[in-house]
C-alpha positions in Angstrom: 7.7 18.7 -10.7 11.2 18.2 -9.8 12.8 14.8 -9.2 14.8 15.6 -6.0 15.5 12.8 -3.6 16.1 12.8 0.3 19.0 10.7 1.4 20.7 10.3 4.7 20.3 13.9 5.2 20.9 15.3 2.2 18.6 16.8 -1.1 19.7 16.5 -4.0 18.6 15.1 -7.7 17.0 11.5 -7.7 20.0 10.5 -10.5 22.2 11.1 -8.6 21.0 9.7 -5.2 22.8 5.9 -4.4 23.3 4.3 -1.7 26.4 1.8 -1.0 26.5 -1.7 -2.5 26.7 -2.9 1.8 23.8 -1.4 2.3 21.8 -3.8 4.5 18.2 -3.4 2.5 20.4 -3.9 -1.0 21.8 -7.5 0.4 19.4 -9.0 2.8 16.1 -6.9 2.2 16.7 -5.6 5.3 14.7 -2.9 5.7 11.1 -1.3 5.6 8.9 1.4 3.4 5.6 3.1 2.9 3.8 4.7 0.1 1.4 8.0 1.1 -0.9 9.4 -1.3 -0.7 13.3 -2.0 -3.3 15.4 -3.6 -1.4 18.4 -4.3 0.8 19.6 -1.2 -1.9 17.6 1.2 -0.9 13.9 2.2 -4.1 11.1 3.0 -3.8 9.8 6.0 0.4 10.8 6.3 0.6 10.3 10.0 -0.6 6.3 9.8 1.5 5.9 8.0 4.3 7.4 9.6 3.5 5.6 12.2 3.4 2.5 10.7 7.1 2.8 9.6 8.1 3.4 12.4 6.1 0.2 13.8 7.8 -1.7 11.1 11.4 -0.5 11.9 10.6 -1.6 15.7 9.8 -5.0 14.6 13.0 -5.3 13.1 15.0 -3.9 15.5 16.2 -1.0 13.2 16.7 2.0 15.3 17.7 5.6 15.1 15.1 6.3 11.9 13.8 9.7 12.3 10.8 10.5 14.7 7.3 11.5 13.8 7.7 14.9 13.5 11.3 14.6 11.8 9.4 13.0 9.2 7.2 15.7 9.0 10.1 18.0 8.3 11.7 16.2 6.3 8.7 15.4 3.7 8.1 19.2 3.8 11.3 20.4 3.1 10.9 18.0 0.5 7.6 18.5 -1.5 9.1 21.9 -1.2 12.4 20.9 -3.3 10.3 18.9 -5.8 7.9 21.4 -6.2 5.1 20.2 -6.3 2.1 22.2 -7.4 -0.2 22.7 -5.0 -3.5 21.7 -6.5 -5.4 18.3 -5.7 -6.1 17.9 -9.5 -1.8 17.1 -9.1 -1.8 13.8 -7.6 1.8 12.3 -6.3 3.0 9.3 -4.3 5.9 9.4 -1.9 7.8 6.4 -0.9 10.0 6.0 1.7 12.7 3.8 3.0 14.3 2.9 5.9 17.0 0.1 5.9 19.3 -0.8 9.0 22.2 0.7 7.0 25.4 -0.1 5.6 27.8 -2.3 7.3 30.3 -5.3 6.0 28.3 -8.3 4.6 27.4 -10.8 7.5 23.5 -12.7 8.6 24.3 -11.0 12.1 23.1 -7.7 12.8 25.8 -5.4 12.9 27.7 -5.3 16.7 28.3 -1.8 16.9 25.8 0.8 16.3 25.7 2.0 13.1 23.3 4.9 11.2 20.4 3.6 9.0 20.0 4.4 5.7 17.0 6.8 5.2 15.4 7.7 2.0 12.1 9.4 0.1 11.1 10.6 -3.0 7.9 11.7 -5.3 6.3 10.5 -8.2 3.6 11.3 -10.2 0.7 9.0 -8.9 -0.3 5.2 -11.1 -3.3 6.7 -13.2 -6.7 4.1 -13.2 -8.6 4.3 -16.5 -12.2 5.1 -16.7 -12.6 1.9 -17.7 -10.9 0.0 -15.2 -12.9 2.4 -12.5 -16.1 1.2 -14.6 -16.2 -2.2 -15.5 -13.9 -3.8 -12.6 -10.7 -5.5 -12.6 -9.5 -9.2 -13.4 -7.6 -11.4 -10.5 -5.6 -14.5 -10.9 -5.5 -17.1 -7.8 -1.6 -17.5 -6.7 -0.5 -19.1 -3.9 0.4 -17.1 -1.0 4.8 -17.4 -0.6 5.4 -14.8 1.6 7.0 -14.9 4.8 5.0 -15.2 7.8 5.4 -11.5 9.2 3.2 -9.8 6.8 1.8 -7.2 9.0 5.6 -5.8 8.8 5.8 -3.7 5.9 9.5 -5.0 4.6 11.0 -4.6 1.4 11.4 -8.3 1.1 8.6 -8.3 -1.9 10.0 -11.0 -4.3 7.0 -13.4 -3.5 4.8 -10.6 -4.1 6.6 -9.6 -7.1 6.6 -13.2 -8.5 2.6 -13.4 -7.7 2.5 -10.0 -9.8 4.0 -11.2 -12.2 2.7 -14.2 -12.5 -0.7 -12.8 -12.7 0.0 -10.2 -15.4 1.0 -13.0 -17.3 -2.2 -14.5 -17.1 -3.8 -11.1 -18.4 -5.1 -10.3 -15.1 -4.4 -6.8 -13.2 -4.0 -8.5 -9.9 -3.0 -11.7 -7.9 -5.3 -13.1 -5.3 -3.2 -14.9 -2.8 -4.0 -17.9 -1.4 -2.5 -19.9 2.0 -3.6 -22.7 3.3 -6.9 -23.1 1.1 -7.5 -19.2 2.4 -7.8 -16.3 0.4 -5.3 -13.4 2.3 -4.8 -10.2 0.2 -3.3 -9.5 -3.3 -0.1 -9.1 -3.7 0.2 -5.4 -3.0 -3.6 -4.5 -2.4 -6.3 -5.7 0.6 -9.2 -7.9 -1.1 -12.8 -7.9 -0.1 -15.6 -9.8 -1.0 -19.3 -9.0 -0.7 -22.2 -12.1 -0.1 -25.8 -10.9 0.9 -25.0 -7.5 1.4 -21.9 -8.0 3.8 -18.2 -7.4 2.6 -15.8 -9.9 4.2 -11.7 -9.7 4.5 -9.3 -11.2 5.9 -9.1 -11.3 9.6 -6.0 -9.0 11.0 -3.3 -10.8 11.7 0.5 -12.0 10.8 -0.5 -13.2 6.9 -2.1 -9.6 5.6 -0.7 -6.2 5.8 -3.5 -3.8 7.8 -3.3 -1.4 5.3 -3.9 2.4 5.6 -7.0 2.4 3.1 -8.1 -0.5 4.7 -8.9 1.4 7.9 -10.5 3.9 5.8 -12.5 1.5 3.7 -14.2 0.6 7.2 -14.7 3.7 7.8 -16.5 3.9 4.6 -18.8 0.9 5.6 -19.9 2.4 9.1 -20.8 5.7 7.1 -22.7 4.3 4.5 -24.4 1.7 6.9 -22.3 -1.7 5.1 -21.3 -4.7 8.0 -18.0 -6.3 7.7 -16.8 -8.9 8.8 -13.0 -9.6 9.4 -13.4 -13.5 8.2 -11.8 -15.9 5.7 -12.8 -17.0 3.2 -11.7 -20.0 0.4 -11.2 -19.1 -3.5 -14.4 -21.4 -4.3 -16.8 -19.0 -1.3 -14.6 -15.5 -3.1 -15.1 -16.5 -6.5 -19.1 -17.3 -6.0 -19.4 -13.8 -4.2 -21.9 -11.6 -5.3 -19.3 -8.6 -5.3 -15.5 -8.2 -5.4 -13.0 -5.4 -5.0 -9.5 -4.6 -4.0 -7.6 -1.2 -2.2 -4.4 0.2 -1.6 -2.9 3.8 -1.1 -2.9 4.3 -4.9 -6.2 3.4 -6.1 -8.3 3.5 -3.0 -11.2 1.2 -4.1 -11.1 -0.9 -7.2 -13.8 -3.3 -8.3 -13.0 -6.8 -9.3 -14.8 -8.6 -11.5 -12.8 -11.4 -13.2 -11.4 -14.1 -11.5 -9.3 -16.4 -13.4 -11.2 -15.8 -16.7 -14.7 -16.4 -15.1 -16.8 -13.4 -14.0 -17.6 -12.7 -10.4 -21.1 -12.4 -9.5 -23.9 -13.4 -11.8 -23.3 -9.9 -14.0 -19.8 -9.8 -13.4 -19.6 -6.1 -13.3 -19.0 -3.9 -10.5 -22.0 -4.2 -7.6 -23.9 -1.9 -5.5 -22.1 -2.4 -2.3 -18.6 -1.7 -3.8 -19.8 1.5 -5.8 -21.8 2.7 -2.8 -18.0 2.1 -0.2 -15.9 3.8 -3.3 -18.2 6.5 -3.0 -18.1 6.9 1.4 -14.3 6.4 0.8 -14.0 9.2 -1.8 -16.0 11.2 0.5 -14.1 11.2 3.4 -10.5 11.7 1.7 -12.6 14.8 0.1 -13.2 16.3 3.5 -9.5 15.7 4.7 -8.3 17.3 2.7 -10.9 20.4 2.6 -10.0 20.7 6.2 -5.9 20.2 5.5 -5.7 17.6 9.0 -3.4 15.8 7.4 -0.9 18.2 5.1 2.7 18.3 4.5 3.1 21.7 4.2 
């Protein structure tokens, strides 16, 4: 593929695409993204999460971002300037960006209109070893430093950076963040664990992003027959869960198994429940894209 950007506009090579230093997103993290999964020229799920940028450019009052269908247009025109090969075995990521724009430095939003800044670009997708898809993932308890408007997908990530890090120090893949003596999400993933049979995550609400894959991962659970319940749980009820696993756009489902060093769930590999959902959600990206209802060509 190509490494051609989109910016304000304009297509042209990803070295060469900048933004000013008074950009608004570059000084205050003012500003919003997504990340959409491509299999080939086919998007999962693209108009979600469209949608969702656009929901989190409302709740910061950052208007005149293109429209749905501009969007579309735009990530056409595109895949077709990066060309990228148009085979599901080729799998890509696009992120996007939309920041209130550039304007002289000051707290205040800007008092006269001005134009936000609007960018996208591919990448070749994160690849998940065999192994990792095998014998689960390790998480590392962090506390939870975010701000309280997590269902607002901002680029203010620093907290979520630090957990990161802070986790991969620990030799763990993933942090498991914690607020108030409740277990919320990871620091870029939704987490789920599974007692008796039933999964349970975080209820939606300000503290968790309601991510794209989450949808589909209940979707998952009402085809393959699993209950789950939208409740909190403490790191002491997570870590003695029989069953563990994370999703994002990237991986879809990922099982964990390791938390803080100890194993979760008497074997402390991946359980039925989480194989059984990975399988349903596999299954139902599978058919989207068969039947192209989501595509950006």
């Amino acid at each position: 593929m190509r490494n051609m950007a989109y910016v304000n506009g304009r297509f042209l090579p990803l070295a060469d695409a900048k933004t000013s230093v008074e950009d608004r997103a570059y000084q205050f993290a003012d500003g919003v993204y997504e990340v959409v999964k491509f299999y080939g020229r086919n998007a999962v799920r693209l108009e979600p999460h469209l949608v969702r940028l656009m929901e989190s450019s409302a709740h910061l009052r950052i208007a005149g971002g293109p429209g749905l269908d501009e969007w579309k247009t735009i990530i056409e025109q595109l895949a077709t300037e990066n060309e990228l090969v148009d085979d599901e075995t080729n799998e890509y990521i696009l992120y996007q960006q939309v920041s209130r724009g550039v304007a002289p430095r000051n707290h205040l939003f800007p008092k006269d209109a001005i134009e936000p800044s609007v960018v996208a670009y591919f990448r070749k997708a994160p690849v998940y070893s065999r192994e990792q898809r095998e014998t689960g993932i390790a998480l590392s308890l962090q506390p939870d430093e975010r701000w309280n408007r997590c269902y607002i997908k901002s680029v203010c990530l620093l907290p979520a950076v630090m957990a990161k890090q802070a986790a991969a120090d620990a030799g763990c893949f993933e942090a498991l963040l914690v607020r108030n003596g409740i277990v919320t999400e990871g620091s870029a993933t939704n987490t789920y664990c599974v007692r008796e049979g039933i999964v349970y995550t975080h209820p939606t609400g300000p503290h968790i992003l309601t991510g794209v894959t989450r949808t589909l991962v209940f979707e998952a659970a009402e085809k393959a027959g699993v209950e789950i319940r939208e409740e909190a749980v403490t790191p002491d009820q997570f870590a003695a869960a029989d069953e563990a696993f994370i999703s994002s756009t990237t991986m879809g489902i990922m099982p964990a198994t390791r938390l803080d060093g100890k194993p979760v769930g008497k074997s402390g590999k991946p359980g039925p429940v989480t194989r059984q959902l990975a399988q349903a959600l596999d299954a139902i990206v599978a058919s989207e894209l068969r039947g192209h209802e989501v595509t950006a060509k």
